[in-house]
C-alpha positions in Angstrom: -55.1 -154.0 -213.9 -57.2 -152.9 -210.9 -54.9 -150.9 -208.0 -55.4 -153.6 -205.7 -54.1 -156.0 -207.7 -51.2 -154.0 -208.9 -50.5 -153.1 -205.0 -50.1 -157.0 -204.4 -47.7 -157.6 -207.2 -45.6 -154.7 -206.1 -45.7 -155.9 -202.3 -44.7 -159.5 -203.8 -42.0 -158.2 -206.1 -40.7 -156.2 -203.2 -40.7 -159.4 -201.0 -39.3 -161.8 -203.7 -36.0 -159.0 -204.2 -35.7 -158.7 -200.2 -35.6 -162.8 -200.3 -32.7 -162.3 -202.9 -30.6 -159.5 -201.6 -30.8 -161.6 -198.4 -30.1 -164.5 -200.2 -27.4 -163.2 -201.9 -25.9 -161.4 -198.3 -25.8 -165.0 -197.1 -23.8 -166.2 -200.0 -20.9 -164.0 -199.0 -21.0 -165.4 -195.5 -18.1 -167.9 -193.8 -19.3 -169.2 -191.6 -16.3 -171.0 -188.2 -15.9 -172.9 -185.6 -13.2 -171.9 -183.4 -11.7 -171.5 -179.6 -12.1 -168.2 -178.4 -9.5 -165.1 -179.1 -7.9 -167.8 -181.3 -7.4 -165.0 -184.3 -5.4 -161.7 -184.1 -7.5 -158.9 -183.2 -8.1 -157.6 -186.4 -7.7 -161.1 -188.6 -11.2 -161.4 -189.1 -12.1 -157.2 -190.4 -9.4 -157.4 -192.6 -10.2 -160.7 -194.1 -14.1 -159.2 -195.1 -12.5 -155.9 -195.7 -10.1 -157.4 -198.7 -12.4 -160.2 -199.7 -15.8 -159.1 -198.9 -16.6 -161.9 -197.7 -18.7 -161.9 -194.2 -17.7 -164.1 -191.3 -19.5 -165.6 -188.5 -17.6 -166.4 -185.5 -19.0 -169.5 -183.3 -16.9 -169.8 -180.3 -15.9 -173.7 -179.8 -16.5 -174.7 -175.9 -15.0 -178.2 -176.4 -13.3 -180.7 -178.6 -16.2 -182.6 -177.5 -18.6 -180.4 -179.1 -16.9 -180.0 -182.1 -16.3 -183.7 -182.7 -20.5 -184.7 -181.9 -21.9 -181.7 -184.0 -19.6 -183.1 -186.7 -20.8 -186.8 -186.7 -24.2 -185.4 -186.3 -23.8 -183.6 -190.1 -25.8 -180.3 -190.7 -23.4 -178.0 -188.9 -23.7 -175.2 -191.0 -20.0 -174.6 -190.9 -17.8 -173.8 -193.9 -14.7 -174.0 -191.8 -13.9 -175.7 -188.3 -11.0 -176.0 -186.2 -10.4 -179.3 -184.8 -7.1 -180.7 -182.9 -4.7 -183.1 -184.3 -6.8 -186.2 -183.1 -10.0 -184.9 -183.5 -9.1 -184.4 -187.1 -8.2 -188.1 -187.4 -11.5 -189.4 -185.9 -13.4 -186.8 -187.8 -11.8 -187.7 -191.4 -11.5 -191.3 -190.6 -15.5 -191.1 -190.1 -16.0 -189.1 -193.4 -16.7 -185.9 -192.1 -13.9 -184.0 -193.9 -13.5 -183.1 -197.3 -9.8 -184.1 -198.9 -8.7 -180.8 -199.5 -7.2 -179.8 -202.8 -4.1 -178.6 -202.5 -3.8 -176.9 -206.0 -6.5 -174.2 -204.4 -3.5 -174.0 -200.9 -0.9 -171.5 -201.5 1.0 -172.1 -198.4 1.5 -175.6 -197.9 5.1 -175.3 -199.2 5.7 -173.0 -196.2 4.8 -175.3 -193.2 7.2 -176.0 -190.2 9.1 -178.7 -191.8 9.3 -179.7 -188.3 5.4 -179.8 -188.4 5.6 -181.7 -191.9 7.3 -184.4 -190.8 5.3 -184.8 -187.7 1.5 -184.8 -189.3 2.8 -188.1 -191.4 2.2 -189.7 -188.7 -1.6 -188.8 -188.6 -2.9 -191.1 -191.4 -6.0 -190.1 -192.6 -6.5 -186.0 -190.9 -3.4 -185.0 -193.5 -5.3 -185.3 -196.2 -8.0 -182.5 -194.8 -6.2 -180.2 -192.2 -3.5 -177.8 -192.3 -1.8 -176.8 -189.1 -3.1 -173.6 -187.9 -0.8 -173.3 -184.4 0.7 -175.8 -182.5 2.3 -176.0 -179.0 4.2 -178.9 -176.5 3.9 -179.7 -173.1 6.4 -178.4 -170.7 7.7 -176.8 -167.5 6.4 -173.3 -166.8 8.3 -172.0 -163.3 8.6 -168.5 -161.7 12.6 -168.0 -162.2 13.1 -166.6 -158.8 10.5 -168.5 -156.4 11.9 -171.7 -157.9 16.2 -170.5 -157.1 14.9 -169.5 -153.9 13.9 -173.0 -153.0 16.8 -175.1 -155.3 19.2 -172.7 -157.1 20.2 -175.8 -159.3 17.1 -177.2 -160.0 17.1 -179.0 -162.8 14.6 -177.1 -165.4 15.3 -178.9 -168.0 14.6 -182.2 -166.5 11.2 -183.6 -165.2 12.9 -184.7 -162.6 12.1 -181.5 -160.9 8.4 -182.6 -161.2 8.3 -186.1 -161.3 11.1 -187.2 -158.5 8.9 -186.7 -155.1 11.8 -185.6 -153.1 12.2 -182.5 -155.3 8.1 -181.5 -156.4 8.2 -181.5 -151.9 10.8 -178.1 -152.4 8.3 -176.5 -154.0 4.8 -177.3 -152.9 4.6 -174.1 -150.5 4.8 -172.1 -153.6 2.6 -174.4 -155.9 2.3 -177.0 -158.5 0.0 -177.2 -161.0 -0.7 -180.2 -163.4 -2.8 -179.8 -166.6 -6.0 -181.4 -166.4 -5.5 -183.9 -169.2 -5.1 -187.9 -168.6 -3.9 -188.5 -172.1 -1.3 -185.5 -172.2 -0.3 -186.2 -168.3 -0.3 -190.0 -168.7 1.6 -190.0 -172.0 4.3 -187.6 -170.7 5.1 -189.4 -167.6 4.7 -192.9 -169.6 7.5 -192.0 -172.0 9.4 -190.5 -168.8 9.7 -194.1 -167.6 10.8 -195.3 -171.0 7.5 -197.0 -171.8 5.0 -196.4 -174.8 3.3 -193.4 -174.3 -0.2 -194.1 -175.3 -0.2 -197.3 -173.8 -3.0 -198.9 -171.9 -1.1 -202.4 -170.6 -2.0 -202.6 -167.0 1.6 -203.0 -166.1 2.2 -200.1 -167.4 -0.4 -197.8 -166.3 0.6 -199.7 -163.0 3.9 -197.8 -163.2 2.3 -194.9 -164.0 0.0 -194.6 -161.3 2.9 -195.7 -158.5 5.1 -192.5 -159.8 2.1 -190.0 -159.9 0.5 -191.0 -156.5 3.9 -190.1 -154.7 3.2 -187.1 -156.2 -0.1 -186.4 -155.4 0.0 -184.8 -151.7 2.3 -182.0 -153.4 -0.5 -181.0 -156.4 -2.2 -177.9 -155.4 -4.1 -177.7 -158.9 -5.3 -179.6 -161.7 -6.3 -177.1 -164.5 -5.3 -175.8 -167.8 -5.5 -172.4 -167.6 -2.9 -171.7 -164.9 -1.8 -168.1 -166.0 -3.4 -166.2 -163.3 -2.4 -167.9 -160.3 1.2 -167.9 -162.1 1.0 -163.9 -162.2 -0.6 -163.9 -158.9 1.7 -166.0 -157.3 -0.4 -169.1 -156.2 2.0 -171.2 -158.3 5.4 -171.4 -158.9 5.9 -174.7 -161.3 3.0 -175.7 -164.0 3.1 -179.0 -165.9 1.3 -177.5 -169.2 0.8 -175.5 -172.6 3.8 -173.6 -174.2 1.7 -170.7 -174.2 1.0 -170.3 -170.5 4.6 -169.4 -170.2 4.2 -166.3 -172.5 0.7 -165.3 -171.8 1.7 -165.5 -168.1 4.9 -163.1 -168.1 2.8 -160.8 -170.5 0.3 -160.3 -167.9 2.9 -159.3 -165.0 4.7 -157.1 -167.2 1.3 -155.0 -167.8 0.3 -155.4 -164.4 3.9 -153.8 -163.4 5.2 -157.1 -162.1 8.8 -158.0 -161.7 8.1 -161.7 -162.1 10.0 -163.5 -164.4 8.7 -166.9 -166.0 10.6 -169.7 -168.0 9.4 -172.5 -169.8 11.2 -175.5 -171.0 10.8 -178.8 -172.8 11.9 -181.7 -170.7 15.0 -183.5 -172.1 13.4 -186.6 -171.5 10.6 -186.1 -174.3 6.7 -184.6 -174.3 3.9 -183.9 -176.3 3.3 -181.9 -179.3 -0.6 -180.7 -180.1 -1.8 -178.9 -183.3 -4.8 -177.2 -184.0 -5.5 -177.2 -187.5 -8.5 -175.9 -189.8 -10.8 -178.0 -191.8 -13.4 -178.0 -194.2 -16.8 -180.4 -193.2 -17.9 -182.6 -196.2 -21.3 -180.7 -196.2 -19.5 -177.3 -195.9 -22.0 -174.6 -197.8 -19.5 -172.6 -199.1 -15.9 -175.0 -199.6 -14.4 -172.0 -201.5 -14.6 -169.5 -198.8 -12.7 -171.6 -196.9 -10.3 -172.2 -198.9 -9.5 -168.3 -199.2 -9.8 -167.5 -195.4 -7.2 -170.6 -194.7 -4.9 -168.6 -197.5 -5.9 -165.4 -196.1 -4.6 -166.5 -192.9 -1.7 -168.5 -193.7 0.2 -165.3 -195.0 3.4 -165.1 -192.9 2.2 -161.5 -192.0 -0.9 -162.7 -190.5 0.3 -165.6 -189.1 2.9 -163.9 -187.2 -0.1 -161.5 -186.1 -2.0 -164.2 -184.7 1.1 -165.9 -183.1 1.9 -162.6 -181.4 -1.6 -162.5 -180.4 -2.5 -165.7 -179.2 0.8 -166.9 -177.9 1.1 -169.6 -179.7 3.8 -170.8 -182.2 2.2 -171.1 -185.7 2.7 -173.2 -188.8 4.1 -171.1 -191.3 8.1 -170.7 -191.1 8.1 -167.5 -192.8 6.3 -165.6 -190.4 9.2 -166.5 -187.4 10.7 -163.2 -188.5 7.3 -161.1 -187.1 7.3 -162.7 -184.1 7.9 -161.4 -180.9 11.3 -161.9 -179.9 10.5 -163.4 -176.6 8.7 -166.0 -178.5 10.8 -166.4 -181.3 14.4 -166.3 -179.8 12.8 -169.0 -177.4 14.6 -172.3 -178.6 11.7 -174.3 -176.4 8.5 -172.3 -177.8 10.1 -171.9 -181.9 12.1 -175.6 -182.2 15.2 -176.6 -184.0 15.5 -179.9 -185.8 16.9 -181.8 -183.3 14.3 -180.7 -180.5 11.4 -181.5 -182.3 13.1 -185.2 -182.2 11.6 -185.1 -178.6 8.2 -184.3 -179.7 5.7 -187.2 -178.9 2.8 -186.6 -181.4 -0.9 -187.3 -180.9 -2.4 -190.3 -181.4 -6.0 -191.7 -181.8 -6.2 -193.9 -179.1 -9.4 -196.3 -179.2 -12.0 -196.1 -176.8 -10.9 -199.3 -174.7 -7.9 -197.4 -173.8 -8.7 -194.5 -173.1 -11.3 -195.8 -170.5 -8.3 -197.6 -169.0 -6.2 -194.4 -168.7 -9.2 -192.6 -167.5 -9.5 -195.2 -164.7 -5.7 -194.5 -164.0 -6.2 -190.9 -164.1 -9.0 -190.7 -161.9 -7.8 -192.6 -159.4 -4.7 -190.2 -159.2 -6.6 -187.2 -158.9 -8.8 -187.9 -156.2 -6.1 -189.4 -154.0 -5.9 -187.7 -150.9 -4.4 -184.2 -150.9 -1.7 -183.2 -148.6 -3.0 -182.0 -145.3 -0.6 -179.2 -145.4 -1.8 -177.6 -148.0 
């Protein structure tokens, strides 16, 4: 064998063992789909560090995206993180693999609250597991809101929804989440009528009551929790979270603000986030140990603690922070998760209808005094 020769086939072997040592490094990769800082600091490094396993972390801009790179097929992803819906329309549309639950360790430990709610979500409870999970609700600064009414009634969205009471607070600002179906189905049920409907009589109704609200919205967003800690809003229709995240943020910026959140007595909405597996997932089994990684009550109580979210897994309520777990309207009883509206696949028809509604309420004209 000349040198030349013997040069090539070294160069070549040398090639052909790079190819596998990188095949082999991408065979011990997971790769997710999630929202951002939607894992306990340290979730992911200790998952590789026990498992070895490798993780890539693509950061989710939108249930929109999610759901189109999903019907699309070819993601790439072992493990995504779609909402309650989403995980319907995604699983109804064969995108989702069943899971297996002999290869689950946790399932037993679920919010039985949460348990009896995903029946109602036909085809995703076959394929998701709850990851964390929140309501809709009043957020309010304590004091700006006993300044203006000391018996407001915070348990009621009557502070919100009756016009002659949102007016006592709209120098301090209201906020309303920037979602028609959440907004819509909240104040649909608060008039005693089906919450995901799209009759025109009662998105008639619907429309009347949220137009005499209108000139007393200062914002529509979902991220309120600055303008809560900087004082641009006193009363927020919106996540459970915001409530937590928001008096977190004043106490380490040496605020003395106090916030309160409650679930209105007259009902709301109830989201989960859960994880999934795509039906062309590369590596199925990977996922299946990073959702059992994860649904430890120990790391589940992490994340909650993180994220400020309630999670799924009942055991980890004991390493939760107290001001999240002694919170009857963030960690439910029995009879409050009664009042839970849960989400519901509502066919495109509809949901231009409600858009239409929505739309129309939003752009109204704002109040000149603001």
């Amino acid at each position: 064998m000349n040198v030349t020769r013997k040069l090539l086939l070294c160069s070549l072997g040398l090639a052909l063992s790079g190819a596998l040592s990188s095949a082999q490094a991408d065979d011990k990769t997971l790769k997710l789909y999630n929202w951002a800082d939607y894992f306990a600091e340290d979730t992911l490094a200790r998952f590789t560090a026990e498992t070895g396993i490798k993780v890539i972390y693509d950061v989710m801009d939108g249930s929109e995206t999610l759901e189109a790179k999903m019907m699309a097929g070819g993601s790439g992803y072992d493990l995504i993180f779609p909402g309650d819906t989403v995980g319907e329309r995604l699983m109804r549309a064969g995108s989702l693999q069943p899971l297996d639950k002999s290869k689950l360790t946790a399932l037993d430990d679920i919010e039985p609250g949460l348990q009896k709610l995903r029946t109602h979500y036909l085809y995703s409870n076959k394929a998701t597991v709850p990851y964390t999970w929140g309501t809709i609700g009043l957020t309010y600064n304590t004091e700006q809101i006993k300044q203006r009414m000391p018996d407001a009634p915070v348990h009621s969205l009557d502070m919100l929804f009756k016009p002659e009471l949102a007016a006592k607070f709209a120098d301090c600002g209201i906020s309303l989440i920037d979602s028609p179906d959440e907004v819509l189905a909240v104040t649909l049920n608060y008039l005693g009528r089906e919450p995901r409907s799209a009759r025109p009589e009662d998105l008639a109704a619907a429309s009347e009551l949220l137009l005499k609200l209108r000139p007393y919205i200062r914002k529509f967003q979902s991220q309120p929790v600055s303008d809560l800690v900087n004082g641009n809003l006193c009363l927020s229709l919106g996540y459970s979270g915001d409530m937590t995240q928001a008096q977190r943020a004043a106490d380490a910026a040496g605020k003395k603000t106090a916030f309160q959140y409650h679930i209105p007595r007259e009902g709301t909405t109830v989201w989960m986030d859960t994880m999934a597996i795509p039906i062309d997932a590369k590596h199925p089994e990977y996922a299946y140990a990073f959702i059992n990684f994860v649904m430890r009550p120990e790391n589940m109580a992490a994340i909650s603690n993180f994220t400020g979210y309630p999670v799924s897994n009942a055991k980890a309520r004991p390493n939760v922070d107290s001001m999240m777990r002694n919170n009857p309207d963030i960690y439910l009883d029995d009879v409050t998760y009664e009042r839970l509206i849960p989400g519901k696949d509502v066919p495109q028809a509809d949901m231009r209808a409600r858009m239409r509604a929505w739309t129309k309420f939003k752009t109204a004209a704002a109040s000149p005094t603001r």
